[in-house]
C-alpha positions in Angstrom: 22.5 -10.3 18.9 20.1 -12.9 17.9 16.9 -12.0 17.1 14.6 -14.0 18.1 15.0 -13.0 21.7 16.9 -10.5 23.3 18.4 -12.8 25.6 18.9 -15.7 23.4 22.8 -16.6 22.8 24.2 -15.2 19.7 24.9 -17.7 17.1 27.9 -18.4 15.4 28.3 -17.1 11.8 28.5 -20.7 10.2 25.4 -21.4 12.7 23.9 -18.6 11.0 24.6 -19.4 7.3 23.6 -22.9 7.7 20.2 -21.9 8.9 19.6 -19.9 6.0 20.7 -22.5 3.3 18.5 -24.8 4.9 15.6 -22.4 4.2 16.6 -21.9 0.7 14.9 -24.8 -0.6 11.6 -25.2 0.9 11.1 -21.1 1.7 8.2 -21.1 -0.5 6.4 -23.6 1.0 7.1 -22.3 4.9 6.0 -19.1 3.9 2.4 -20.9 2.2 2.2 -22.9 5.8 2.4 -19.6 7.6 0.0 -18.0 5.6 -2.5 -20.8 5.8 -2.0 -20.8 9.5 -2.1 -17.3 9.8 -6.1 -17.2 9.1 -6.8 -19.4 12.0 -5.9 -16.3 13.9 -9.4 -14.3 15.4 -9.4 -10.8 14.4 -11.2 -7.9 15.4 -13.8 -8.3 18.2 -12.7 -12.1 18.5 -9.4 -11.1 19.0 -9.7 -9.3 22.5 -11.8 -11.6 23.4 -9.3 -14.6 23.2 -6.6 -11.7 24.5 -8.1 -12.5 27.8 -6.5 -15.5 27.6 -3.0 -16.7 28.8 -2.8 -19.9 26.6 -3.7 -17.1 23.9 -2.0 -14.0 25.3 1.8 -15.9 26.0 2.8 -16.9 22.2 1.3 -13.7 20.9 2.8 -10.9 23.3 5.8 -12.8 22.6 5.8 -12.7 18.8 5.1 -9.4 19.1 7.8 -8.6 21.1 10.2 -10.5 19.0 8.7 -8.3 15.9 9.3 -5.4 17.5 12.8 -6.2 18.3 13.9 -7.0 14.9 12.0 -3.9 13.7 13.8 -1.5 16.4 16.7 -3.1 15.6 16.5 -2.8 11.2 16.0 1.0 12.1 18.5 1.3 14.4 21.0 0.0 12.3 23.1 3.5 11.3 25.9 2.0 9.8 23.3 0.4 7.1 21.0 3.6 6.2 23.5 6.2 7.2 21.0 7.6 10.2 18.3 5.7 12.4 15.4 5.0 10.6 13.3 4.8 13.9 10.2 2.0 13.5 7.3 4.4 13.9 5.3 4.7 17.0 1.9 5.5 15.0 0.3 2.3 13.4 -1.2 4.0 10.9 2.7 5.0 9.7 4.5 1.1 9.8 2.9 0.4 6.2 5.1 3.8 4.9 7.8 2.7 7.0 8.1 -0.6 5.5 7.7 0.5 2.2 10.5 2.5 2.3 13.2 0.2 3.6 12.2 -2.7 1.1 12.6 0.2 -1.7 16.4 1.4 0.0 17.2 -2.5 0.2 16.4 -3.2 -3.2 17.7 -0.3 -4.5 20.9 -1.1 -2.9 20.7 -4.3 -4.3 20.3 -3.5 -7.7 22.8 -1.4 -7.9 25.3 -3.8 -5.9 23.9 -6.4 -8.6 24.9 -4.1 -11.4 28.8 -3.3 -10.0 29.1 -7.0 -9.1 27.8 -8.3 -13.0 30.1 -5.6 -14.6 32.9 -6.7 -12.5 32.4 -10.3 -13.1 32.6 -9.0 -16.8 35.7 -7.2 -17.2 37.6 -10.4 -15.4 36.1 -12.5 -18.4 37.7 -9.9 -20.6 40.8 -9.5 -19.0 41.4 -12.3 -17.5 42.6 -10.5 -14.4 40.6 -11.6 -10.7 39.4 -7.4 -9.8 37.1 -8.6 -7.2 39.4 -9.3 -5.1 41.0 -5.9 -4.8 38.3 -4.7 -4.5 37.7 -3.0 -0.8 34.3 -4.7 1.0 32.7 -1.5 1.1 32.8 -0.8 -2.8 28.8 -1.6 -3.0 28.9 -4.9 -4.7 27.0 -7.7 -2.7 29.1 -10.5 -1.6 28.6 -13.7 -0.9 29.5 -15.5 2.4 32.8 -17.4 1.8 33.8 -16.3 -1.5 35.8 -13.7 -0.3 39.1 -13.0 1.6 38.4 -11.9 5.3 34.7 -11.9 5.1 34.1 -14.0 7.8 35.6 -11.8 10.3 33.1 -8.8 8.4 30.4 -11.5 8.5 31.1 -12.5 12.4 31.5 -8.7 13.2 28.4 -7.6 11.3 26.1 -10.5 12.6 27.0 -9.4 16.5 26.3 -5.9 16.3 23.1 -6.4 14.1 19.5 -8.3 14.0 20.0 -9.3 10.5 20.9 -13.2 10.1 21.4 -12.6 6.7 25.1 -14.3 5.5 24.9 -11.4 2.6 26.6 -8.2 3.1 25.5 -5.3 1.1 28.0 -2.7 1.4 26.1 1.0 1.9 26.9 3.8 -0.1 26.6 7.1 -0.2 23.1 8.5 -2.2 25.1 10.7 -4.5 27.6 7.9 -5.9 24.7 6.0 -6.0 22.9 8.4 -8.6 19.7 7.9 -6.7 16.8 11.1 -5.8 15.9 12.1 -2.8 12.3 10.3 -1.9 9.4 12.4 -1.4 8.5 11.8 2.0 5.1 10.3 2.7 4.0 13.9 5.1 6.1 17.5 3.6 5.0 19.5 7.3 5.3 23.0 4.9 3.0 22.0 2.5 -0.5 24.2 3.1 -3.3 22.1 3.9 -5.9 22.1 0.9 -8.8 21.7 3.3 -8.7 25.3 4.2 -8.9 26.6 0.2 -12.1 24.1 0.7 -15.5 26.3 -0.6 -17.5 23.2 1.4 -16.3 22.5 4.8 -15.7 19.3 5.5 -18.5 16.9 8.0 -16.6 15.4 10.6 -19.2 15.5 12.9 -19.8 12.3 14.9 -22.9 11.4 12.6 -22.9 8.5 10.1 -22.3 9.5 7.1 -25.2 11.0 4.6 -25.2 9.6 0.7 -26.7 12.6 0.2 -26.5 11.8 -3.5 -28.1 8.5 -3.2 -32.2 8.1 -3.4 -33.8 6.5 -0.4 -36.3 3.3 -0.1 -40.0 4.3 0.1 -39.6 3.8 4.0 -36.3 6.0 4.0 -34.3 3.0 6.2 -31.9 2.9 3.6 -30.2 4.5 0.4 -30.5 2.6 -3.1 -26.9 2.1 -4.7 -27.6 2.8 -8.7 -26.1 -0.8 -9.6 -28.9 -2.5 -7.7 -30.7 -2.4 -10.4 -28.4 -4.4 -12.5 -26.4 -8.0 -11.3 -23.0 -8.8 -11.7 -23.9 -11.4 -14.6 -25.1 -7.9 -16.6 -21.6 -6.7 -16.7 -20.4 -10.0 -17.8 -18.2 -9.4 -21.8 -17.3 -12.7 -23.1 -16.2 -10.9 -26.2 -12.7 -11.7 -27.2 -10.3 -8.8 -28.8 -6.8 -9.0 -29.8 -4.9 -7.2 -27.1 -2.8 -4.3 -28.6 -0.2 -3.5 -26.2 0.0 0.7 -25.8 2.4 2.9 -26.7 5.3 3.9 -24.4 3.7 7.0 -22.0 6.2 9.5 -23.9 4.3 8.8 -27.1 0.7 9.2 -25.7 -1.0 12.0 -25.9 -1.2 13.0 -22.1 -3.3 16.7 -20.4 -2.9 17.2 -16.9 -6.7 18.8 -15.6 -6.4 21.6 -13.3 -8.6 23.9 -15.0 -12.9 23.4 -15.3 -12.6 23.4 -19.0 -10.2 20.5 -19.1 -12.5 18.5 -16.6 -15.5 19.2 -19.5 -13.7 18.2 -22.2 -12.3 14.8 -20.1 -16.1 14.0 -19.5 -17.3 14.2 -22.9 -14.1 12.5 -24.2 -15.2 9.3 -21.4 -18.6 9.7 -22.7 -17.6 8.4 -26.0 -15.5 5.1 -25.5 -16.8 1.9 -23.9 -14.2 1.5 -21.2 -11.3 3.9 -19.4 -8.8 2.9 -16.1 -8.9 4.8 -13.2 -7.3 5.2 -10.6 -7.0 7.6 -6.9 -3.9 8.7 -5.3 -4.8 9.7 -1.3 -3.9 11.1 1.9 -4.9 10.1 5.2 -2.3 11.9 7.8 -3.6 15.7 7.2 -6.7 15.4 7.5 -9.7 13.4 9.7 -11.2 11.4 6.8 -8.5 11.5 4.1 -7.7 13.6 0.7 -8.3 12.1 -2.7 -5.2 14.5 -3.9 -5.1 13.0 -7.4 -7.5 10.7 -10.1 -6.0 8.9 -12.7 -7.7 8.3 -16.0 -7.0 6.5 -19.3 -8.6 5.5 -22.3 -7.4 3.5 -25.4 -5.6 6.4 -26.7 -4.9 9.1 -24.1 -4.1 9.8 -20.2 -5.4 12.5 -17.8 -4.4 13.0 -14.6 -6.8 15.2 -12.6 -6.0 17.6 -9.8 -9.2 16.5 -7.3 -7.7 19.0 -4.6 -8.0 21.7 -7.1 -11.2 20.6 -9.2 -13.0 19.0 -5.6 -16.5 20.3 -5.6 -16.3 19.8 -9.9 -15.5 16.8 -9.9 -19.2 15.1 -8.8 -21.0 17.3 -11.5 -19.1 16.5 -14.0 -18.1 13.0 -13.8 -20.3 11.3 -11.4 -23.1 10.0 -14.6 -19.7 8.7 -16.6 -18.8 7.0 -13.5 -22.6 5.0 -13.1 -23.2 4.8 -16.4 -23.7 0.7 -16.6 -22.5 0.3 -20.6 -19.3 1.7 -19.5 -16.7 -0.6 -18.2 -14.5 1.1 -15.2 -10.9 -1.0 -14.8 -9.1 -0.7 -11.4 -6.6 -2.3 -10.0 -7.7 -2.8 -6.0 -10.5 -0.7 -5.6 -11.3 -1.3 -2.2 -10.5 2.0 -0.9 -11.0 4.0 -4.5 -14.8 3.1 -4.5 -15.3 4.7 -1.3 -12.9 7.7 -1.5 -14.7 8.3 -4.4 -18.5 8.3 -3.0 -16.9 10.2 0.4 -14.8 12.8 -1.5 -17.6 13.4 -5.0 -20.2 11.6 -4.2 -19.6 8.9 -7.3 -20.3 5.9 -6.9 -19.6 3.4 -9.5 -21.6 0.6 -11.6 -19.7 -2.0 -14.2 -16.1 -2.6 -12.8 -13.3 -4.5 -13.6 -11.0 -5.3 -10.7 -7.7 -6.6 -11.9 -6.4 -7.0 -8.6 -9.4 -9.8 -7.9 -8.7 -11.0 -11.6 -5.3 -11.9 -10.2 -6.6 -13.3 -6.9 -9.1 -15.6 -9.2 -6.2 -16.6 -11.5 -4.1 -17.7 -8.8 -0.7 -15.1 -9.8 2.1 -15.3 -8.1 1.2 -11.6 -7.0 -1.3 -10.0 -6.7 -0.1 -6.5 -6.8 -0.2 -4.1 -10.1 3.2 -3.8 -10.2 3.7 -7.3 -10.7 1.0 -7.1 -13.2 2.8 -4.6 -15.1 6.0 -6.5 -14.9 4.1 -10.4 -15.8 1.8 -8.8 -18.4 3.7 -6.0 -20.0 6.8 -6.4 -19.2 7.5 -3.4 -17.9 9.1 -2.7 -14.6 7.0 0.1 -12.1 8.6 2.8 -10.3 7.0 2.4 -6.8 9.1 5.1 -5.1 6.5 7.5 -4.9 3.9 5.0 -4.0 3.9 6.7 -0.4 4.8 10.1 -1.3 2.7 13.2 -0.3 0.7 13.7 -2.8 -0.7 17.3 -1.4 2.3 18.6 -2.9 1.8 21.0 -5.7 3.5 21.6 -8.4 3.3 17.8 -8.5 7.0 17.3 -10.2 7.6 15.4 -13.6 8.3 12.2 -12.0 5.4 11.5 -9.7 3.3 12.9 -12.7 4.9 10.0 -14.6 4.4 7.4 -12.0 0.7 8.3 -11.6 0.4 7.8 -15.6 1.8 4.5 -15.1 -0.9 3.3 -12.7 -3.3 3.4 -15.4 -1.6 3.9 -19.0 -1.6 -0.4 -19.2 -4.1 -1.2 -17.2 -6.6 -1.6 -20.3 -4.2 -3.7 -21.9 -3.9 -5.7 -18.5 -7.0 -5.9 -18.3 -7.8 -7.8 -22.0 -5.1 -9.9 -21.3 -6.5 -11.1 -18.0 -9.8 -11.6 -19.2 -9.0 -14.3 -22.1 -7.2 -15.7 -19.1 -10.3 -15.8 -17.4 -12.1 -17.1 -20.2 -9.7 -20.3 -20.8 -9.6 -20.7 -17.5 -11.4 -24.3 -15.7 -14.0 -24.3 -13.2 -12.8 -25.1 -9.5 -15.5 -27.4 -9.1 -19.3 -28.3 -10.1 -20.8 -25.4 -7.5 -18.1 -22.9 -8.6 -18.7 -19.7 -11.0 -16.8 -19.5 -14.2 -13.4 -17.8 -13.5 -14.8 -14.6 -15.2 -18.1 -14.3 -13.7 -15.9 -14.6 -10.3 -14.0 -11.8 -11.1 -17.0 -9.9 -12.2 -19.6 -11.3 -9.4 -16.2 -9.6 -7.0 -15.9 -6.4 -8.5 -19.7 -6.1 -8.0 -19.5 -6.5 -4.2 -17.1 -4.1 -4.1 -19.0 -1.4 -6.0 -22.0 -1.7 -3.9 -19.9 -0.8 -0.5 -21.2 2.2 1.0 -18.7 4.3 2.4 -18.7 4.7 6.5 -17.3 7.7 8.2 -15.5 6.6 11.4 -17.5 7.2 14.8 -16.6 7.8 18.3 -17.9 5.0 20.8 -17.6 4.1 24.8 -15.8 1.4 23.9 -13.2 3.0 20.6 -10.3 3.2 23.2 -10.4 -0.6 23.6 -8.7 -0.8 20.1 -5.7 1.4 20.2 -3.1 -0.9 18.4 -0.5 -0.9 21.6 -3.3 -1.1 24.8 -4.1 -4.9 24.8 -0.3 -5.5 26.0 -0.1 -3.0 28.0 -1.6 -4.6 31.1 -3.0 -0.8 31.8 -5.3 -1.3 35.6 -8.7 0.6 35.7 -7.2 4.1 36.8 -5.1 4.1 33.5 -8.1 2.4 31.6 -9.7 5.3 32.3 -6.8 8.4 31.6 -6.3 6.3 28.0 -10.6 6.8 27.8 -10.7 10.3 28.4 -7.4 11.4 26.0 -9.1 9.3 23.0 -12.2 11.1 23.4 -9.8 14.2 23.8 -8.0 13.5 20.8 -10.7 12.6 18.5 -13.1 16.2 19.6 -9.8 17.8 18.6 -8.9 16.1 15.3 -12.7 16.4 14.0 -12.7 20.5 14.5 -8.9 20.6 13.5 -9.5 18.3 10.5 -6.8 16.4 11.7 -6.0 12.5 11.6 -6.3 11.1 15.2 -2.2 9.6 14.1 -1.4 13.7 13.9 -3.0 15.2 16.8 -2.0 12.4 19.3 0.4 9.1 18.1 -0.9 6.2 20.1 2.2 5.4 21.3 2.1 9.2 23.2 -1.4 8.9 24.5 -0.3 5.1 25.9 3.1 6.7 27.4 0.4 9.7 29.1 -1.4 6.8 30.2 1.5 5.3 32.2 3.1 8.8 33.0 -0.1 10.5 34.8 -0.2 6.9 37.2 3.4 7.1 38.2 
């Protein structure tokens, strides 16, 4: 089946193959042109507006449609994963669900890489051709017309699947493979930390109160410490020699899950210039979202805090390290960390160091920290529990040693980055220096104030799923009331809105109740 429309003619296998040797050289560049074009696209408000549309509404129902298929169709596909790895219906779950099928393909690949390179190998040595014994299944990846009868695979695999791909990667089973089980991203027996809580939780449908914040003399707003200071005070031209860190196994590492360790953490941060940090979250189990875990590093050691354990300590005891402005914070991406942190302790935090913007102003290939990790210190990231629950408790050795990982070279990262930055040329006349950029960045994002998510007339509007549905007035109106429903419930619950009612289910309610 071909998938760009479900009642396109399938193409032939050759057909299909040519088509993807023809993107092989210029790949790069189609996927620059689509993501130039993508930013002409209106979002948000804009958006529904030009949804009203049909010169709008046509080309993008349709490439939605044609995205679904190929999704529906990736997670359909048994005889690749073994079971149906159903595309979610929740929105809020597509990210976790994309993750994970990039990680199974890759890991896949890496081990049909491996088989296929030792193969190759042992004909060199022996002189003997053992690929082609070897049964299609076996695991190695094989390529389209170097081996006996795989066109007939090829033509056989191509009709009963979406992929156009003119590789097969043979599937094998998770124990030859070697490989653990995942963590999933939601464990449905874990208990919910919320209700060991000493402070219940505000979801009331109030903005929420920086009640740690002071106020302006007229009390229309709070006062963010850094406003005090500007980005150019943060500003360190001062070059080091980078020293790459030790390997995490030889670096003196305490896991704080007790008050005591949390004292002796602050007083440690109070005495070195700069220390990474970072958050691992969960957003399914409750209304707001968990800060489950921080990560912390300094030149010489790593912490990993237990914030479900330690919650209501955690603001006392850390929140003057976190605003002290002599200090330098390092984070990779803190877009979400700054306010988890101010929602979840009330911290909010002066002099940071964004290497994810650092990459952005440097122009990498990636922008993400595990390609940071790789490009910088050549060291290759573990991101298979990048999605995992991170409720769970005991927190096993491995996702203890991933959460190390995210800030154990970030330090280093960052020294690097920033005689980068200083080397760096100036975009034009009008521009900042590459470093104040980065810094001038990291500043915005600091000074975000964290919003709590409110109820409104018109919230239903933007259920990802309702602008295609074509719903009339009566069902405009069923969709209304169950949002409303939905979000009463999750707020007393403590409940994501995604957990108490998918949006696919209230939609489907929506169309059930009118038929």
């Amino acid at each position: 089946m071909e998938v760009g429309s479900s009642q396109s003619q399938p193409q032939s296998t050759k057909q299909k193959a040519d088509a993807l040797q023809s993107l092989s050289g210029p790949f790069s560049s189609s996927i620059a042109k689509l993501s130039g074009s993508s930013r002409g696209i209106p979002s948000n408000k804009d958006f529904h507006f030009y949804y009203n549309f049909n010169e709008f509404n046509a080309p993008i129902t349709e490439i939605a449609d044609t995205s679904q298929l190929m999704l529906d169709t990736i997670g359909y596909s048994s005889h690749l994963w073994g079971k149906e790895m159903a595309f979610p219906d929740e929105f809020d779950d597509v990210y976790d669900w994309l993750v994970n099928v990039n990680d199974e393909l890759f890991e896949r690949f890496d081990v049909s890489a491996d088989e296929f390179e030792k193969l190759r190998k042992q004909e060199e040595e022996t002189g003997s051709k053992l690929m082609s014994s070897v049964d299609s299944e076996s695991g190695f990846q094989l390529v389209y017309g170097k081996k006996k009868g795989l066109n007939q695979l090829m033509e056989k695999d191509l009709s009963s699947s979406s992929s156009s791909s003119a590789v097969k990667v043979a599937s094998r089973d998770r124990k030859t493979m070697g490989t653990k089980q995942k963590i999933p991203f939601h464990i449905p027996t874990i208990p919910r930390p919320q209700d060991m809580f000493k402070i219940v939780v505000n979801n009331s449908n109030q903005p929420f109160d920086h009640v740690w914040l002071q106020r302006s003399e007229d009390g229309s707003r709070v006062i963010h410490p850094q406003e005090k200071f500007s980005a150019l005070d943060f500003v360190d031209k001062n070059v080091v020699e980078p020293v790459k860190p030790p390997p995490t196994e030889s670096t003196s590492f305490k896991l704080v899950e007790e008050v005591k360790d949390l004292k002796e953490l602050a007083a440690k941060l109070r005495g070195v210039n700069e220390f990474a940090v970072d958050l691992e979250h969960n957003h399914y189990r409750s209304f707001q979202g968990l800060t489950c875990l921080m990560q912390v590093s300094t030149r010489t050691e790593d912490f990993v805090v237990d914030t479900l354990k330690l919650r209501i300590h955690i603001g006392p005891h850390l929140r003057e390290v976190f605003k002290d402005p002599m200090k330098k914070k390092v984070m990779h991406g803190a877009d979400h960390d700054i306010m988890w942190l101010q929602r979840d302790f009330g911290i909010y935090v002066c002099n940071m160091f964004d290497t994810g913007q650092a990459s952005r102003v440097l122009k990498l290939e990636r922008n993400s920290l595990e390609y940071l990790l790789s490009h910088f210190c050549g060291v290759t990231a573990n991101k298979e529990y990048q999605n995992a629950d991170w409720r769970l408790r005991p927190l096993p050795d491995e996702m203890l040693r991933y959460a190390r990982e995210d800030t154990h070279y970030l330090l280093h990262i960052y020294d690097l980055m920033r005689i980068r930055l200083l080397s760096a040329s100036t975009e034009s006349e009008d521009s900042d220096e590459p470093l104040v950029e980065v810094y001038k960045r990291s500043y915005d994002l600091c000074m975000r104030l964290y919003e709590k998510e409110l109820l409104t007339d018109s919230s239903y509007l933007y259920i990802y799923g309702l602008q295609g549905a074509g719903f009339n007035a009566q069902q405009l109106a069923i969709v209304a009331a169950l949002c409303e429903w939905r979000d009463v419930v999750a707020r007393a619950e403590d409940e994501s809105t995604g957990y108490v009612l998918p949006n696919k289910t209230l939609l489907d309610i929506g169309i059930w109740k009118t038929t």
